[in-house]
N, C-alpha and C positions, 0 to 999 in steps of 0.2 A: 504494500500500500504506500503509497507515493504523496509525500505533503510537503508543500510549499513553506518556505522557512520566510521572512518577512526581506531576507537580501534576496529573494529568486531562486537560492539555492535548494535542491530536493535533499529530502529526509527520510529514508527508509524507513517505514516501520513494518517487521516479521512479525507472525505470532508462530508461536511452538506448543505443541503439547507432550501431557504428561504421560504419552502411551510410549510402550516398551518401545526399544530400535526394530526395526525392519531389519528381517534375517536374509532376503530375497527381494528380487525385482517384484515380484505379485504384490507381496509385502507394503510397499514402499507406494504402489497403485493405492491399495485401501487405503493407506495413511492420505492418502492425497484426495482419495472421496470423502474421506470428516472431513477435512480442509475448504472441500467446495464446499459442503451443508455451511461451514461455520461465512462463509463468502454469501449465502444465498441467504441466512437469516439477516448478517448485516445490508444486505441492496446495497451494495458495492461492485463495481467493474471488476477491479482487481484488488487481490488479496496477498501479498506478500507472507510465505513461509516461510521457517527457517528448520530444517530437515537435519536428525542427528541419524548418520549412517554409520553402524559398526565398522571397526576394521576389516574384518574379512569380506564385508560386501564394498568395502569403499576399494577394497584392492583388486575386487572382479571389476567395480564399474569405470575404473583408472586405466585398463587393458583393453575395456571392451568399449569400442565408439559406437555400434550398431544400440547398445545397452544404452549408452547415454543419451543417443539420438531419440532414443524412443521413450526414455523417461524424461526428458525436455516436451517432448510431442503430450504427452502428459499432462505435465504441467500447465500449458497452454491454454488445454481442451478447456479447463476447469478453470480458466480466469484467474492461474495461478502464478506469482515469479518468484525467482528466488535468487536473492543478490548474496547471501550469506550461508554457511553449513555450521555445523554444529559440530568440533572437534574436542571439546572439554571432557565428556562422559568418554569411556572407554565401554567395554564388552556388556551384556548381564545375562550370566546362566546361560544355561545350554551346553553347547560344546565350545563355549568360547573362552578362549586362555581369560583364565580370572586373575590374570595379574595386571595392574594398570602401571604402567612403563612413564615412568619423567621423562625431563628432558636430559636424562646424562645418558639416556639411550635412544640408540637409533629406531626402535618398532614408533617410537612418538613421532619422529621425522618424519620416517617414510607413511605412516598416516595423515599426516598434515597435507603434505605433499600432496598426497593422492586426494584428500579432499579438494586442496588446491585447482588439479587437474579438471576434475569432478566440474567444480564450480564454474570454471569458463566455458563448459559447454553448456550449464543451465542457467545462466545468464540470458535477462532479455535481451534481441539486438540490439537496444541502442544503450545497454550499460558496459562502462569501458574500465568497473572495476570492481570487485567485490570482498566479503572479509571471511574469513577463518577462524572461529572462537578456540582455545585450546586453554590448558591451567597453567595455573600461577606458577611453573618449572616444574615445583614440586612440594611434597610437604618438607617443611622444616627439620623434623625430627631427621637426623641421619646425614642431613644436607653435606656433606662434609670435602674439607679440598679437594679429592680426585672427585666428587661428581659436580662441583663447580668449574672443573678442568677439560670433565669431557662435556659437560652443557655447554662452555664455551666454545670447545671447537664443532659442536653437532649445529648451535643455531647461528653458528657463520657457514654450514653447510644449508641450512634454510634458506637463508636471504641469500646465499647464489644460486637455490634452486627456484626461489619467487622468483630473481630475477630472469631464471632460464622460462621460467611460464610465459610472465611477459614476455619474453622477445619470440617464443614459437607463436602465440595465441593473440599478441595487440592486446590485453586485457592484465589489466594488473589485480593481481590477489595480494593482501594483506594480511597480516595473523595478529587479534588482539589477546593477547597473555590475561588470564582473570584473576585478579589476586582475591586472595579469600583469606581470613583469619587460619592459621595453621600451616601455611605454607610459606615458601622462599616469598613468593610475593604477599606479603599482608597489607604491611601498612605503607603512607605515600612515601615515607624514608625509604623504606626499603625497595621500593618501586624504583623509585628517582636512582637512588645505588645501583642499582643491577640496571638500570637503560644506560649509564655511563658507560656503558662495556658494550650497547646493544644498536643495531643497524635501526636507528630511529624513523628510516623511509618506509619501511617496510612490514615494520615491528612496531605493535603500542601497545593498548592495554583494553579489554572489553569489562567494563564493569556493570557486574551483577550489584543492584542498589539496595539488595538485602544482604547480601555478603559486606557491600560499604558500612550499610548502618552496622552490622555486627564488631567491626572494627571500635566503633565510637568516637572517628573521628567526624569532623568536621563534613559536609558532602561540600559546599562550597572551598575552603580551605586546601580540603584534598586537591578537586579540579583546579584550585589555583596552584599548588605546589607542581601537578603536571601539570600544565601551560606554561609556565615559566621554565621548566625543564626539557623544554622541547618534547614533550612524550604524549604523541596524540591517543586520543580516546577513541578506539575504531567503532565499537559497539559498546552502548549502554542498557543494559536487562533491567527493564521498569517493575521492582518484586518490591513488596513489604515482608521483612521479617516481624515475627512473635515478638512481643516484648512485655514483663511481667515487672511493673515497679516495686512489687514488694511478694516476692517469691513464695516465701512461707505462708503467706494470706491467699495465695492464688494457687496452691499445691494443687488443689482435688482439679482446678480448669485446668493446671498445665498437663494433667496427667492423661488427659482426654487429646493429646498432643503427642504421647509416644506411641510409637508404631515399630515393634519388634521388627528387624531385618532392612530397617530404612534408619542410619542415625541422624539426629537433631541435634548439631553442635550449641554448645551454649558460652556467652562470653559476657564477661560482666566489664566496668568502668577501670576497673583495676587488672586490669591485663589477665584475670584467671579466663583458664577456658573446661569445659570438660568434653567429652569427645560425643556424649548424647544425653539427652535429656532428661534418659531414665537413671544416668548417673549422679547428677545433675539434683536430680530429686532424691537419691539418698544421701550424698553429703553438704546439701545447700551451700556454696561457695555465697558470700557475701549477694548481696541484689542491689543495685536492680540488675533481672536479666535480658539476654538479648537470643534468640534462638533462633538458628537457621533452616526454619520451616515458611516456605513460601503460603502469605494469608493473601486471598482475593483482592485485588484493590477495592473495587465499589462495596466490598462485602467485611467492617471489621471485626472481628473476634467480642466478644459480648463480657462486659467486664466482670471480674476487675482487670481484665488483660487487654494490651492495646496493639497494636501496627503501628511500625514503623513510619508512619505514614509522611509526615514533613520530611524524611529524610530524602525520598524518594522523590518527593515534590520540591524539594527546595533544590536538589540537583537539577531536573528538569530545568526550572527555573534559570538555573546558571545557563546550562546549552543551549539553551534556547534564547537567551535575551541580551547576544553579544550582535554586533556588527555580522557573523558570519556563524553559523550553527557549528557549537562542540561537538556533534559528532555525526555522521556521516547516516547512522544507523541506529536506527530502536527497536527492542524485542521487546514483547509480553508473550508471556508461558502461563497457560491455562487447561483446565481441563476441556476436552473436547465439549462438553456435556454445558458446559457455563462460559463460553469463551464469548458469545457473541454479546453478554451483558457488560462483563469484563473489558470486552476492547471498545463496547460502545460508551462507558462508564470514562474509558483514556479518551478516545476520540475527542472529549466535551471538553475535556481536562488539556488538552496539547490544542485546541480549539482557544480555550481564554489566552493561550499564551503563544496565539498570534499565527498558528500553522496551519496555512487552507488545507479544507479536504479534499479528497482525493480528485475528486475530479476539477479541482484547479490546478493540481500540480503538473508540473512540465515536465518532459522526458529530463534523464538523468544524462547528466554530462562529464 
């Protein structure tokens, strides 16, 4: 979906949902029929997705052009584009290697890559660029000199393989790195540190604005510390996390929040974190807290627990209301079932803050 920024410049917005990865091209079809329902309830032309394809199938559809050709022809039919992929998630279940590889190894690469490849043939024609979401390196724990040695030299092998895309394709792909609480990339410090070392053209940063609030910094602040460091924002994920001001008082709501086999990191003011919510709830670390469970935007959590919700909007705010739009690209991730309230609920929301709808927006340049 295509929205006019108040310079003329277009603004991507995808939306994503919460359904498993597509194991196959069939697959990947029905993902794309909820896709049109959710385009058909809104009365909209076109619907921008943003598509998470496992490894194993990203490195059939990276070999196979007849495959690509036809899942582009797809996309089409159904009023659909897609300027962005979704390389953050790695495997789930089945027979897929359950280990999720950093970046001090090559399986991360050559996934990227091949989303990369992926990406410039489902590309509308007249867009001349698009972006590749992938994680924050890696988690922190373990981070250790040889695997800051080999991420070095594996994502100086990235940005000579972006730039070999570009020059076979005329299309340039980008990769936004997400930092999240718990990893090499968390906070803007450590963000700004590691782009000193990092191919700035090519390489930035996608923020998920439920992962930012979990941080506790600042959402203004942040985006200013990158701007002033050269380090663009390729994609910004519009999410509210859970947040409980007074944890103890709100035990029996948050507990209606865990969900065995799915964890809910939790992070307080003071730098604790715990790795899920049901941990979280047996040794109370100080409150208030902050959980990284994605809440509805138009829909908040019924008190005494809140959303995140100014955190999200007050970045917004920032990208949107410079001279030239912060960032190229907007997601919302919803469930199939609830998407078309949820994106009509933003629509109204990125409407006060000056972005025509779609059908004023001009092709992408």
């Amino acid at each position: 979906m295509r929205l006019r920024h108040h310079s003329g410049r277009v603004v991507h917005l995808s939306h994503g949902t919460h359904e498993r990865p597509a194991r196959d091209l069939p697959a990947v079809v029905e993902h794309l029929d909820a896709y049109a329902a959710v385009r058909d309830r809104l009365a909209v032309e076109t619907l921008g997705v943003s598509l998470w394809l496992p490894p194993t199938l990203a490195a059939a559809l990276a070999i196979d052009g007849r495959s690509r050709t036809r899942l582009r022809a797809e996309i089409a039919a159904r009023g659909l584009e897609i300027v962005t992929l979704s390389g953050a998630p790695w495997a789930e279940g089945g027979d897929e290697d359950p280990v999720t590889p950093d970046w001090s190894e090559p399986a991360r690469l050559e996934y990227t890559l091949d989303l990369a490849r992926i990406l410039t043939d489902l590309m509308p024609e007249d867009a001349v660029r698009g972006a590749v979401t992938t994680i924050g390196l890696g988690p922190r724990a373990g981070w250790d000199a040889a695997k800051q040695k080999a991420s070095a030299r594996i994502l100086s092998r990235l940005s000579a393989g972006l730039a070999e895309v570009a020059w076979h394709t005329g299309r340039a792909v980008r990769v936004g790195f997400q930092p999240e609480p718990g990893f090499v990339l968390d906070r803007a410090e450590a963000i700004v540190e590691a782009f000193g070392r990092l191919d700035r053209e090519r390489l930035g940063v996608s923020l998920d604005l439920a992962h930012l609030a979990c941080t506790w910094q600042g959402p203004v602040a942040v985006l200013d510390q990158l701007a002033a460091a050269g380090i663009a924002v390729i994609r910004a994920r519009i999410a509210a996390a859970l947040e409980a001001v007074d944890p103890i008082a709100s035990a029996e709501a948050l507990r209606g929040y865990v969900e065995p086999g799915h964890p809910r990191p939790v992070t307080n003011p003071a730098g604790d974190q715990a790795a899920d919510l049901a941990e979280a709830l047996r040794d109370f670390p100080p409150g208030p807290w902050r959980v990284r469970c994605h809440i509805p935007l138009h829909t908040p959590p019924a008190p005494p627990l809140t959303a995140t919700t100014e955190v999200w909007q007050a970045a917004l705010r920032h990208l949107t209301g410079g001279a030239h739009p912060g960032t190229e690209y907007l997601a919302v991730e919803s469930s199939a079932g609830g998407a078309g309230a949820e994106i009509a609920y933003l629509m109204g929301f990125l409407g006060e803050l000056g972005l025509s709808p779609p059908a004023e927006a001009c092709a992408a340049h």
